[in-house]
Every structure is written in C-alpha cells, then in structure tokens.
LONUMI-660395 format. One record per residue (C-alpha): residue number from 1; residue in three letters; x, y, z. Coordinates in steps of 0.2 Angstrom, whole numbers. Example, Ala and Ser with C-alpha at 12.3 -4.5 7.8 and 13.67 -1.06 7.14 Angstrom:
(r 1; "ALA"; (62; -22; 39))
(r 2; "SER"; (68; -5; 36))
***
This chain:
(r 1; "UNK"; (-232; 961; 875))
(r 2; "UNK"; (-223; 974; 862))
(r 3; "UNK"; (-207; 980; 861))
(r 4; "UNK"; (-200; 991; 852))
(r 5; "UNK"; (-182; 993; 851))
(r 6; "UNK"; (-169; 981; 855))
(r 7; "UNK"; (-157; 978; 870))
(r 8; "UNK"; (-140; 988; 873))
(r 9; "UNK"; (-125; 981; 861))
(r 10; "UNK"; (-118; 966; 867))
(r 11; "UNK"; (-100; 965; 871))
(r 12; "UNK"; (-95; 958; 855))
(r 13; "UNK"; (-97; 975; 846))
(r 14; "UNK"; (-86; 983; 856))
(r 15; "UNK"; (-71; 970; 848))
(r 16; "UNK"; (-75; 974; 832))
(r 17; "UNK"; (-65; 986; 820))
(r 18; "UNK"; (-76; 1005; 817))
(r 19; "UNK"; (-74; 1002; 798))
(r 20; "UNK"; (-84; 986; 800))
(r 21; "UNK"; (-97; 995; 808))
(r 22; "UNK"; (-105; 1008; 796))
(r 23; "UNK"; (-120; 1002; 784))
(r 24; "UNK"; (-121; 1006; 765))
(r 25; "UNK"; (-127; 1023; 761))
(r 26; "UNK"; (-144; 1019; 756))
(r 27; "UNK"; (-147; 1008; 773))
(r 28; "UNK"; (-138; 1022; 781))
(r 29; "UNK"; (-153; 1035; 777))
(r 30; "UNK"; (-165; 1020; 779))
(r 31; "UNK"; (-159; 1017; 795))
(r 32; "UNK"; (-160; 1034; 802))
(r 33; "UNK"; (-179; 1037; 795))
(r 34; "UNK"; (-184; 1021; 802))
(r 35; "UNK"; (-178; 1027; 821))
(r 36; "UNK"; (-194; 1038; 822))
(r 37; "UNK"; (-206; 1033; 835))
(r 38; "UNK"; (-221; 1035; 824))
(r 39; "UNK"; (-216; 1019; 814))
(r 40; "UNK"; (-223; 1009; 832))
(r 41; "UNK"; (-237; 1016; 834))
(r 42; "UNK"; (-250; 1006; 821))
(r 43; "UNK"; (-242; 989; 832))
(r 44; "UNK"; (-248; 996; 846))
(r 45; "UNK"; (-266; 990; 843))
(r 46; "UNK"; (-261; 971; 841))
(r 47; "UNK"; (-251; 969; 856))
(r 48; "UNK"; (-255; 972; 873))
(r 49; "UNK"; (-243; 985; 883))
(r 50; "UNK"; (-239; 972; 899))
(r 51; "UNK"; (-247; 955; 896))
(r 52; "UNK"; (-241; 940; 887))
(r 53; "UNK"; (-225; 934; 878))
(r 54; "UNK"; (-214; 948; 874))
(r 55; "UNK"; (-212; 952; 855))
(r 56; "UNK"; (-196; 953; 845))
(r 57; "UNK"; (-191; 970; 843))
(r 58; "UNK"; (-203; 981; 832))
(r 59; "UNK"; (-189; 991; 824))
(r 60; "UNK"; (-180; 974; 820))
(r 61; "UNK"; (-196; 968; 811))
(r 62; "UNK"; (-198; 984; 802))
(r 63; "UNK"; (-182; 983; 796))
(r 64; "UNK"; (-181; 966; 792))
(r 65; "UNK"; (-198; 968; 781))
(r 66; "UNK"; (-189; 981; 771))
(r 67; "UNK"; (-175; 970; 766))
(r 68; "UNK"; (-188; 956; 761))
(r 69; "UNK"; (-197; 967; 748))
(r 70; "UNK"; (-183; 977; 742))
(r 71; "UNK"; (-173; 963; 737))
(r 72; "UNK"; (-187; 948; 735))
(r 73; "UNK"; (-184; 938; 748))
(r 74; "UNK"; (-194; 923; 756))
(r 75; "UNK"; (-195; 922; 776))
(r 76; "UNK"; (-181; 908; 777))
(r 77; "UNK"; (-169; 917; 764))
(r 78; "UNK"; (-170; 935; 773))
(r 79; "UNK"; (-168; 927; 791))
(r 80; "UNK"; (-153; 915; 784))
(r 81; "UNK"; (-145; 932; 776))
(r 82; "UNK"; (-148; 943; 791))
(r 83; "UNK"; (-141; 931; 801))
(r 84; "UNK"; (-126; 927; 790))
(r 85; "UNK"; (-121; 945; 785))
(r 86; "UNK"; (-114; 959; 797))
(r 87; "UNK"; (-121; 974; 790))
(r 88; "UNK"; (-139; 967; 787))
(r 89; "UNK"; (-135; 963; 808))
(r 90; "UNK"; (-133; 981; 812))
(r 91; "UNK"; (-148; 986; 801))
(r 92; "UNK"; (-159; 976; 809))
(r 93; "UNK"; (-152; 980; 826))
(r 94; "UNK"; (-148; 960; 828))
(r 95; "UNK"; (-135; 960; 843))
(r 96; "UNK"; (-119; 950; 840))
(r 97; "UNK"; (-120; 934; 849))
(r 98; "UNK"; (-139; 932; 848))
(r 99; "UNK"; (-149; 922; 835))
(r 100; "UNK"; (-160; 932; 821))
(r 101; "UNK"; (-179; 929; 824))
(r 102; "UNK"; (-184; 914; 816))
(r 103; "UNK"; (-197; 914; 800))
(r 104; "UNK"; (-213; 908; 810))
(r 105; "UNK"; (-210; 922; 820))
(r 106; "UNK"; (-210; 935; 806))
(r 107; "UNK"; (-225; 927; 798))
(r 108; "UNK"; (-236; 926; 812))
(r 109; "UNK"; (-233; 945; 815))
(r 110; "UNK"; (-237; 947; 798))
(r 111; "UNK"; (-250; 940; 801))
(r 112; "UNK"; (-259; 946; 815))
(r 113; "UNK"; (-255; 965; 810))
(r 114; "UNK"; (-260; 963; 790))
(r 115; "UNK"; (-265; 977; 780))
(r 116; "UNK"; (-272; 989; 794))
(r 117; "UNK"; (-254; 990; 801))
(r 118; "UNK"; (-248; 993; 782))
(r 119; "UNK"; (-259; 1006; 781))
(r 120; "UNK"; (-256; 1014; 798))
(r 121; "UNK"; (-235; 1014; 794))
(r 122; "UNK"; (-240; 1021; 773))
(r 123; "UNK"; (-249; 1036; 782))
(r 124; "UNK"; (-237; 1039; 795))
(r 125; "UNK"; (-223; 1037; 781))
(r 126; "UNK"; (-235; 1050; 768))
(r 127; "UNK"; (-236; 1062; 783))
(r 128; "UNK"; (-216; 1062; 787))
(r 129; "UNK"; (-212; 1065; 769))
(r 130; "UNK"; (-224; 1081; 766))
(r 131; "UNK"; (-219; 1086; 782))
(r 132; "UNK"; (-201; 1087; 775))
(r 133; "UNK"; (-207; 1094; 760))
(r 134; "UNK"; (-199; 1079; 749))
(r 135; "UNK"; (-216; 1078; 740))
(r 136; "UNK"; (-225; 1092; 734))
(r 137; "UNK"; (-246; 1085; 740))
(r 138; "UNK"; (-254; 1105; 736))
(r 139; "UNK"; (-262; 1096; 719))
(r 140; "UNK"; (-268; 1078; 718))
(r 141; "UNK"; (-275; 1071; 701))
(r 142; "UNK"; (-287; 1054; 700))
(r 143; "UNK"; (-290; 1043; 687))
(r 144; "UNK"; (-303; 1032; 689))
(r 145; "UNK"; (-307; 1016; 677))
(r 146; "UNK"; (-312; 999; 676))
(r 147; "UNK"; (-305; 983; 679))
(r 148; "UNK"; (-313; 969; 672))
(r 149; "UNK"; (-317; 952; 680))
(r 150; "UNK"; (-314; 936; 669))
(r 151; "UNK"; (-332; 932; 667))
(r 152; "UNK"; (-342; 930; 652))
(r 153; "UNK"; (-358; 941; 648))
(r 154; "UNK"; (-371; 937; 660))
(r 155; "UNK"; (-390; 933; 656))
(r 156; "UNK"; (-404; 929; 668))
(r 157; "UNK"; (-406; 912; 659))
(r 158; "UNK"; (-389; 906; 657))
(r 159; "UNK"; (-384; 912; 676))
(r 160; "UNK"; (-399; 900; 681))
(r 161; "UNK"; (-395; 887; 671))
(r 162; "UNK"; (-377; 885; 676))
(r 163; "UNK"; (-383; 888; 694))
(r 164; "UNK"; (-394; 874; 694))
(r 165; "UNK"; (-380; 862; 687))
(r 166; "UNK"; (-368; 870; 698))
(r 167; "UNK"; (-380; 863; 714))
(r 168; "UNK"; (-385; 846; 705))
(r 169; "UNK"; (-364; 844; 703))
(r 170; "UNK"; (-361; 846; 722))
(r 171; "UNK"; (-375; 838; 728))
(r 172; "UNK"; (-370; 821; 719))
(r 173; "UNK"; (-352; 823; 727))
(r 174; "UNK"; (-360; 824; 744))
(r 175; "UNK"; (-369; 812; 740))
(r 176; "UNK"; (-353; 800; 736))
(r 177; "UNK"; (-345; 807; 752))
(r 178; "UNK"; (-359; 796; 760))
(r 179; "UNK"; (-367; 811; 767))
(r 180; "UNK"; (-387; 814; 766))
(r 181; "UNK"; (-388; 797; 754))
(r 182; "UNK"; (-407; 797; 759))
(r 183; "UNK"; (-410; 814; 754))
(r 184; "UNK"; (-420; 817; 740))
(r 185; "UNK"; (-413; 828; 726))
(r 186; "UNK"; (-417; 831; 707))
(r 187; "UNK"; (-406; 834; 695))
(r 188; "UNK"; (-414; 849; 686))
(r 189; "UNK"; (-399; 851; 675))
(r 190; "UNK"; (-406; 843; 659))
(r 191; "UNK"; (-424; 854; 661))
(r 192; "UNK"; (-415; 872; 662))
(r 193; "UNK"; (-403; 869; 648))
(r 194; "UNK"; (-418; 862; 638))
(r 195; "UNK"; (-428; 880; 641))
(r 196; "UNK"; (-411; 889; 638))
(r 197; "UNK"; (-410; 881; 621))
(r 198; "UNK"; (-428; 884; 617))
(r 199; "UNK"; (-424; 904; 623))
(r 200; "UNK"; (-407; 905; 609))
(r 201; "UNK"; (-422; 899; 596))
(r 202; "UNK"; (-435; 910; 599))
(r 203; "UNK"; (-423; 925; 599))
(r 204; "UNK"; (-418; 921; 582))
(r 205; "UNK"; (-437; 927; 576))
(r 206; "UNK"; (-435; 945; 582))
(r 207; "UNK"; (-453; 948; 584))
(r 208; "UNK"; (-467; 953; 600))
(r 209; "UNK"; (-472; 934; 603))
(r 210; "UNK"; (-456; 928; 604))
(r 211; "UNK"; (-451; 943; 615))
(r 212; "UNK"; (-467; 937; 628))
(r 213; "UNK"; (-463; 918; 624))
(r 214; "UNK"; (-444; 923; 632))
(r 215; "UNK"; (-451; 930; 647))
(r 216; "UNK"; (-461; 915; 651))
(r 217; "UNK"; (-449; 901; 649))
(r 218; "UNK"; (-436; 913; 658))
(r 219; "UNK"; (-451; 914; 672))
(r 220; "UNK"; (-452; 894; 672))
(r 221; "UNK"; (-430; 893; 673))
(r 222; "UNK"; (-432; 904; 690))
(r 223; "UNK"; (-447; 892; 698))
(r 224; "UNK"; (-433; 878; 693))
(r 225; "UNK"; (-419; 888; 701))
(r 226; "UNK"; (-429; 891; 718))
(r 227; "UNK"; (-435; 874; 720))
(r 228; "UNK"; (-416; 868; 719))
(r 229; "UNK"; (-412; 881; 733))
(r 230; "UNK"; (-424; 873; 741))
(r 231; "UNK"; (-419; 853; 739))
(r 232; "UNK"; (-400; 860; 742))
(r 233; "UNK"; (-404; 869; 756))
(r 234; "UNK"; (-411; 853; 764))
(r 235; "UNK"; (-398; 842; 758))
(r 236; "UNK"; (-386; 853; 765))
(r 237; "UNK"; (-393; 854; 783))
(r 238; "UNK"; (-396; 834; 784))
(r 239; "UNK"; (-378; 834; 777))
(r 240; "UNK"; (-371; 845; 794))
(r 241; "UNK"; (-381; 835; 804))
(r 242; "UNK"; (-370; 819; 797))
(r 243; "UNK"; (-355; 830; 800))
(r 244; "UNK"; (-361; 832; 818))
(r 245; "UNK"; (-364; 815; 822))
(r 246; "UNK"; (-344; 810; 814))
(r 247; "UNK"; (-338; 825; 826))
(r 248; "UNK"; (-318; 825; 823))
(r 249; "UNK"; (-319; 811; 811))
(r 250; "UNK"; (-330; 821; 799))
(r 251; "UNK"; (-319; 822; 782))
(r 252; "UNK"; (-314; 840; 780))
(r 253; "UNK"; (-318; 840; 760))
(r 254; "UNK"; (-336; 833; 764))
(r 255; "UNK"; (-334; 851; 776))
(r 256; "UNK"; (-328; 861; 761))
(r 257; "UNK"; (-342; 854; 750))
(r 258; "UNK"; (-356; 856; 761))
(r 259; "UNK"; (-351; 875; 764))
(r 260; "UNK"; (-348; 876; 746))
(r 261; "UNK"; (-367; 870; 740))
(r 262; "UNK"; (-372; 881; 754))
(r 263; "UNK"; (-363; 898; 747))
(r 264; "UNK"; (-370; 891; 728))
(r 265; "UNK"; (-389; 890; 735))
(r 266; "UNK"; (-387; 908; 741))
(r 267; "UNK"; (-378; 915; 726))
(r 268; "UNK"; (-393; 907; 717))
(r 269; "UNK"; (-406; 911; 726))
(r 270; "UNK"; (-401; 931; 724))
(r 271; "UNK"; (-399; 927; 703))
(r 272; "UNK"; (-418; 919; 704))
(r 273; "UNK"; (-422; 935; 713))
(r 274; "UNK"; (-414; 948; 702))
(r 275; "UNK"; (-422; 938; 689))
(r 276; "UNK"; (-440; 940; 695))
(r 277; "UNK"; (-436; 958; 696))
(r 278; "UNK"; (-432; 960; 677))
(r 279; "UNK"; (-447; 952; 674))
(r 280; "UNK"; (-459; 963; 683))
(r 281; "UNK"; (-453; 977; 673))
(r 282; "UNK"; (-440; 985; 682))
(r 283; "UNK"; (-420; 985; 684))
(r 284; "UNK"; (-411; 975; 696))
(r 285; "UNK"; (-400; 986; 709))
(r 286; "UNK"; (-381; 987; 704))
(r 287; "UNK"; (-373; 988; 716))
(r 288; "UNK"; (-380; 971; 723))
(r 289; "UNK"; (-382; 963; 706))
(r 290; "UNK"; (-373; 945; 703))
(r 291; "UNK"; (-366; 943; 686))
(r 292; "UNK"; (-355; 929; 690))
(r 293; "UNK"; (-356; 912; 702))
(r 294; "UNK"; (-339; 910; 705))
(r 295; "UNK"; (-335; 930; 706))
(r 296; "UNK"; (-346; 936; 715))
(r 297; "UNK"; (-342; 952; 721))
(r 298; "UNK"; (-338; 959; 701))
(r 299; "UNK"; (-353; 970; 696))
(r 300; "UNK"; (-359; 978; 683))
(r 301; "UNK"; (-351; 997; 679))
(r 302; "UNK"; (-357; 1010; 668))
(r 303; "UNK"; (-342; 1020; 659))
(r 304; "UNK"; (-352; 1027; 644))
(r 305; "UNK"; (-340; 1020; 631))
(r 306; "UNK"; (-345; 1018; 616))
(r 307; "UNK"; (-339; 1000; 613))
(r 308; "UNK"; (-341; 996; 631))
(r 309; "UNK"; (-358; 1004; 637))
(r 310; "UNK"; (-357; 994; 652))
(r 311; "UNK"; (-344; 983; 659))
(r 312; "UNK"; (-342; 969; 672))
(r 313; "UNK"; (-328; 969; 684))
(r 314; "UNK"; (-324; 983; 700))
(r 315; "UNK"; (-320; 1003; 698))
(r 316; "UNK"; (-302; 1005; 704))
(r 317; "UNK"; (-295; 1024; 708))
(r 318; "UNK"; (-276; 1028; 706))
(r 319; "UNK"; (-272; 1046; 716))
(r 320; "UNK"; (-255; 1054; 713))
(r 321; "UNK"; (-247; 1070; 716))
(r 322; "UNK"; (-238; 1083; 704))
(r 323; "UNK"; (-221; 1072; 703))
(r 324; "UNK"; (-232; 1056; 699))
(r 325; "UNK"; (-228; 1048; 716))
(r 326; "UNK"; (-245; 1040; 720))
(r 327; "UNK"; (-252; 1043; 735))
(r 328; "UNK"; (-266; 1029; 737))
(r 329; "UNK"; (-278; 1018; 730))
(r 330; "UNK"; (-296; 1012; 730))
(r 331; "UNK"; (-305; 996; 725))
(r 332; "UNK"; (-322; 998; 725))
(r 333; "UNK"; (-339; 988; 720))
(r 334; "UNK"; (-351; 1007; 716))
(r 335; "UNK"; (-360; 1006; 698))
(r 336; "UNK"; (-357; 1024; 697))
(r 337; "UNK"; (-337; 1028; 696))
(r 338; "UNK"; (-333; 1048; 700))
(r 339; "UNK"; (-316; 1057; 701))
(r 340; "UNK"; (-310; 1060; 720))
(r 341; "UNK"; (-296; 1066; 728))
(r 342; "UNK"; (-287; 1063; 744))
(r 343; "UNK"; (-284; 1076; 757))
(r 344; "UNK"; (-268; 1073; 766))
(r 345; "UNK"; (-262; 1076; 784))
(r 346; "UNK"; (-255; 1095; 784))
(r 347; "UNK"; (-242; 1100; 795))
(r 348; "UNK"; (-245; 1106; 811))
(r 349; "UNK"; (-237; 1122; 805))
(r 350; "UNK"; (-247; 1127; 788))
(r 351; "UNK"; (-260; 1141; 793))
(r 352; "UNK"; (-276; 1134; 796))
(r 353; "UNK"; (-283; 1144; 781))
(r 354; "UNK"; (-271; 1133; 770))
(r 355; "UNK"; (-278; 1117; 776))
(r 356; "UNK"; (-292; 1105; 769))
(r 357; "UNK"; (-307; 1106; 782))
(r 358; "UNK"; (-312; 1090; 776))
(r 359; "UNK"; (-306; 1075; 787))
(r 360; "UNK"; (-290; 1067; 786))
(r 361; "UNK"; (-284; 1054; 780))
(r 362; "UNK"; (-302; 1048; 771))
(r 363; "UNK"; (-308; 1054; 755))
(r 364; "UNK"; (-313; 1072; 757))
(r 365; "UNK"; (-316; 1082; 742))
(r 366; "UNK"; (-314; 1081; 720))
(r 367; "UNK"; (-309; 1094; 709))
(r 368; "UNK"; (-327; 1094; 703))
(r 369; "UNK"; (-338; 1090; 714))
(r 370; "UNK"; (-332; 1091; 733))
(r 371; "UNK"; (-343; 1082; 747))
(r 372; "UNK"; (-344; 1097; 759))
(r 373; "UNK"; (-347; 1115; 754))
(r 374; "UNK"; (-330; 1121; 763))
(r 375; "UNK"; (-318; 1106; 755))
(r 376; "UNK"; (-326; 1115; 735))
(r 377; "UNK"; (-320; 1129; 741))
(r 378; "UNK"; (-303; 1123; 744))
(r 379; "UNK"; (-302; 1114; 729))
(r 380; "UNK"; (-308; 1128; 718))
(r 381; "UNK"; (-292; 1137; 725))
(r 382; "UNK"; (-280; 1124; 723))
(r 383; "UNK"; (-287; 1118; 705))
***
C-alpha cells in the first residue's frame, strides 16, 4: 500500500530549540520543490492504493535518494547518517523518536520502481522547471554519434570459427558436471580453424579463383557451424532433462552453463545464417546483424567517415537546450543514425499556436527532417 507523506510531528519536536530546526539553504529550496504532489505520482503504478503492507513514506524516500547521489552514499552509510544527524532528520521528514527506514527497504523500492519511475519523476522535474521558466526549452540541438563496443572486426569465418569452439568449450564442461555424459558431441574446433587458416592463405593471392575458393571453404565453415547447433541443441535438451530428474539438487552452475550453450547455439545459428546470406549475393540486414558473440546487441553503424566507413558498437543521441542543460538521452541499436529533437511538455498557458503538435514527451520532430508535416512547420519557425 503507498503512502506518500509522513505522520504528524511527534512530541519530541516540540522540545527542541527553533534555531535547531531550520535546514541548510540548499536543502531548504530542495525541500520545498520536493513538497509538490507531482513527485508521487510515477509510484503510483507500483503500489496498490488499499492492499498490502503499507510503504515508508514516498516523500521520505525521494528525499533520502537525493542525499545518496548528491553526496555518494551507499544504503547503510545514508540510513546510518540520516538517522544520526538532525537536519538530514527533518529533510527526510523522519520523526523524532522513530527509527530511519532500514537499507533493504530502500533497495527493494529501488528495485521494484527502476528506471520507469526515474523517468516518470525527470519528466515531471523537466515540466516544473520550463514551467517556472528556469530553462529556456524554445531551441533544442542533438548530437548524434557512435559508441563503440570492444570487439574486434568481425568476419563470417572468424565468427564461425570461434563459435564453434565456443560450443565445443561448454559442451566438455557439461560434460564434466556429469550432465548428458552419453551424448554424442564432436569437437569441430580443430576443422573450422583448419579452413580459417586455409581462408588467411588464399587471400594473400589477390586473384578471381582465390576469391571463388574463399566462398567455398566459407560455405563448408557454416555446414560445420549448423551441425554443431544441431549436436549442442541436443546435448543441451538431454542436459535439462538431467537437471529435471536432480530437481532441487541440480547444481546451479550446471543451470548457468546449460543456458549459457543454449544462448551460444542461437547466437550461432543467426552468424551461419547471415553468413549463407553473403554468400548468395546479397547483404545481411543491420539492424539484426551479430558482429560479436559475447556483445550481442552491438551492430554495425554507417557514419560516412573517412577513417571509419563503418563502425561496430550502438548510435547514442545527447539533446540539450540553449544553456547546455541536457534534456535526455537515447541509446539505440538503428544502422542508420539521424538528428532528432525532443518536444517538451508546454505549459498549459502557452497559446496552442506556440505548441509542438507532435506528441509529448516522445521524439516528435528534427530541425531537418520532422516526422509529421505540422511538427516541420514548427521546427522551421523555431530553427
């Protein structure tokens, strides 16, 4: 059950002196944005309104998260200080002669809220301050660019051939757990690295037949690759069945390698796939192109640099207004970057000619190319 403030002072207030009683400036102002109602609101979802174990005090956990990133704090050191010092007290709106909320009970609030609360309480913050006009949000700017994953330059040969290994290594450590010991599994390890040796000399001749001898020992490394998805996906089924039969006694490392050899036979089972498709003459999707078994939600980006034509990692976006306060952020997987700006919650006041028609709070519109033709013609006026 939520709730959201805390209960009346206790006696114990009453006794102290008034100049005990104020906060610092800074927590003062805090304090006094922090009493808006619209900071409950993204809880709301989480919690039901009548059921269950009532909460700690919303307000005492916003507040209390606020001192824990602004000066560094773990969850023991923030309840220890808040608990020991009489002004964080008041902040917090911990009564005298109560005990402040123990750690666990911050983290699993944490927990359960995560980053859709976060967001809820950025967007109710963002629409507060344009609403007070303390940032100026009539001109956005984004800067798009690349992060790079740490993974090597990917090949269809060299993907399989470390796949295959990759299987042949779990397989013989289930194996050793005593799982599936009657399966039958090749190790295929020494036959893909073999052709991918033979792949690095035939490239060194730089001619048609050694382009067309390429494609073929490439073709014989993806039958290898889908004939070890199909022994690991076999292993790995007789293997759950052995976890069945332990029940509770099943060792959870045996678990965590089983699912592990599972996730590998899928990731190479996709690269065998993609690979089949280069072959045939055509280009692999992007946007669902591995380039990396143990990354595999980088893909590849194409920037159009010069030293970079195209790079492997994700596309991250960086919006910020006029005073360089920045407004949000997007991590995406798209092979195709562009510039997009966000459109944020007006006031209720601003005439509606003045407004983005686009919807709020998603992206909405760039400055030069818009995604309806009513937010281009509100970004030709503002740009």
């Amino acid at each position: 059950m939520l709730r959201t403030v805390s209960p009346q002072p206790t006696l114990w207030e009453s006794l102290i002196p008034e100049c005990l009683m104020g906060l610092p400036g800074d927590l003062a102002q805090i304090d006094v944005l922090l009493d808006d109602p619209v900071f409950f609101e993204p809880f709301r979802a989480f919690f039901d309104p009548v059921i269950g174990r009532p909460s700690i005090p919303m307000e005492t956990y916003l507040r209390m998260m606020f001192l824990k990133y602004r000066y560094k704090l773990g969850f023991e050191p923030l309840c220890a200080e808040v608990a020991d010092s009489l002004a964080w007290r008041r902040f917090c709106r911990v009564p005298l002669g109560t005990s402040a909320p123990h750690p666990t009970t911050l983290m699993k609030i944490t927990s359960r809220c995560g980053e859709k609360a976060v967001a809820g309480l950025n967007e109710a913050l963002l629409a507060k301050a344009a609403e007070a006009k303390v940032i100026r949000l009539d001109k956005l700017r984004a800067d798009t660019t690349v992060v790079e994953a740490n993974v090597s330059y990917p090949t269809d040969s060299g993907l399989l051939a470390k796949g295959v290994a990759k299987l042949a290594r779990l397989t013989k450590k289930i194996k050793d757990c005593g799982l599936a010991t009657r399966t039958t599994a090749r190790d295929r390890t020494r036959s893909v690295r073999r052709r991918a040796h033979a792949i690095a000399a035939w490239l060194r001749r730089r001619n048609d037949d050694a382009k067309a001898e390429v494609k073929a020992i490439t073709a014989e490394m993806a039958g290898i690759a889908e004939t070890a998805v199909t022994d690991a996906r076999h292993l790995a089924a007789n293997a759950r069945r052995g976890l069945a039969r332990a029940g509770r006694g099943a060792s959870p490392k045996a678990a965590a390698l089983v699912a592990e050899l599972e996730r590998g036979a899928e990731v190479l089972e996709a690269i065998a796939a993609q690979t089949r498709v280069r072959l045939g003459g055509e280009v692999p999707d992007g946007s669902t192109r591995v380039v990396s078994l143990h990354d595999t939600d980088a893909r590849p980006i194409a920037k159009g640099r010069l030293g970079k034509p195209v790079e492997f990692g994700y596309k991250a976006q960086v919006v910020d207004n006029a005073d360089g306060i920045v407004v949000t952020t997007t991590w995406s997987r798209a092979t195709r970057p562009t510039l997009q700006c966000w459109c944020p919650p007006w006031p209720a006041s601003r005439p509606a000619s003045q407004r983005c028609p686009g919807p709020s709070p998603p992206i909405a519109a760039t400055a030069k190319r818009a995604s309806t033709p009513g937010c281009r013609r509100w970004a030709s006026r503002r740009w």
